[in-house]
C-alpha positions in Angstrom: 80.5 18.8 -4.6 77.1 17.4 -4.5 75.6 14.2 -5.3 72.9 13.5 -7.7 70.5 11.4 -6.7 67.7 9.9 -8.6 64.2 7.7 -7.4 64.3 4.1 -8.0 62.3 0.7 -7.8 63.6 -2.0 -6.0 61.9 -5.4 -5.6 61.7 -9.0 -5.3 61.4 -11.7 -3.2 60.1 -10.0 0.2 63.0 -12.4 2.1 65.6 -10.4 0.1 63.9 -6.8 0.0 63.4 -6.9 4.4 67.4 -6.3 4.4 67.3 -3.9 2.5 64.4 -1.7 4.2 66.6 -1.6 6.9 69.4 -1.2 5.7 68.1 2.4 3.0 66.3 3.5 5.9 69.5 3.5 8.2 71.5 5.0 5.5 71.3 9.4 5.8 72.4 9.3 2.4 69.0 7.6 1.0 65.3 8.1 1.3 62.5 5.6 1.1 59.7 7.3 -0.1 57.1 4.0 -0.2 57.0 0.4 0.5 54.8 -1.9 -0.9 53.5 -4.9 1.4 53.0 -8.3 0.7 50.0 -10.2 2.0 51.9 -11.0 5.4 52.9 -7.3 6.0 56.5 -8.3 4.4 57.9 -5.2 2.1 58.4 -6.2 -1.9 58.6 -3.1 -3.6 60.4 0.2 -2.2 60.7 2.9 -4.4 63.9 4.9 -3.1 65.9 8.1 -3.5 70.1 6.8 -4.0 73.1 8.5 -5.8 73.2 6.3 -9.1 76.4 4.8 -9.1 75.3 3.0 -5.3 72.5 1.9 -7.2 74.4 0.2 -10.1 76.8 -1.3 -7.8 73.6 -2.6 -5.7 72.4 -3.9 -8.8 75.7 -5.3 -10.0 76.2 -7.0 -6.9 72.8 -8.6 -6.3 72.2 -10.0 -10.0 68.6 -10.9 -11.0 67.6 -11.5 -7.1 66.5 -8.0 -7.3 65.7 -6.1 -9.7 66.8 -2.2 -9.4 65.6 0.1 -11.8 64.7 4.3 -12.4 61.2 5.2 -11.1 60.2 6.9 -14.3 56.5 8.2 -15.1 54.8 6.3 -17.6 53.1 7.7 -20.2 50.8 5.3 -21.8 49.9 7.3 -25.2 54.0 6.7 -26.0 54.4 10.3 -26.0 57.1 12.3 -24.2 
């Protein structure tokens, strides 16, 4: 059976988000595709590849202290 995984944002305070780069990048099940840098070098945005229920629990779990969500494309006309 395989699992589908989908891209998401995650971000928030860099103090929270370090954890976590180290903890997606150790995991073979997930892929950071990019990390966003604060002005000291400190990571505040990853956008990463996870199975969707790990990323609901994640998001369950950590509340509003960071904010998980689908890395959708935008389309600024409204369209689809």
């Amino acid at each position: 059976m395989s699992v589908h995984v989908k891209r998401y944002i995650v971000g928030g305070d860099p103090r929270l988000i370090k954890p976590f780069l180290g903890l997606f990048t150790a995991d073979s099940t997930m892929i950071v595709h990019s990390v966003v840098r604060d002005g000291r070098g400190d990571p505040e945005r990853l956008v990463v590849s996870m199975d969707p229920a790990r990323a609901a629990a994640f998001e369950a779990a950590l509340g509003p202290a960071i904010i998980i969500e689908p890395d959708e494309l935008l389309n600024p006309l409204g369209g689809t």
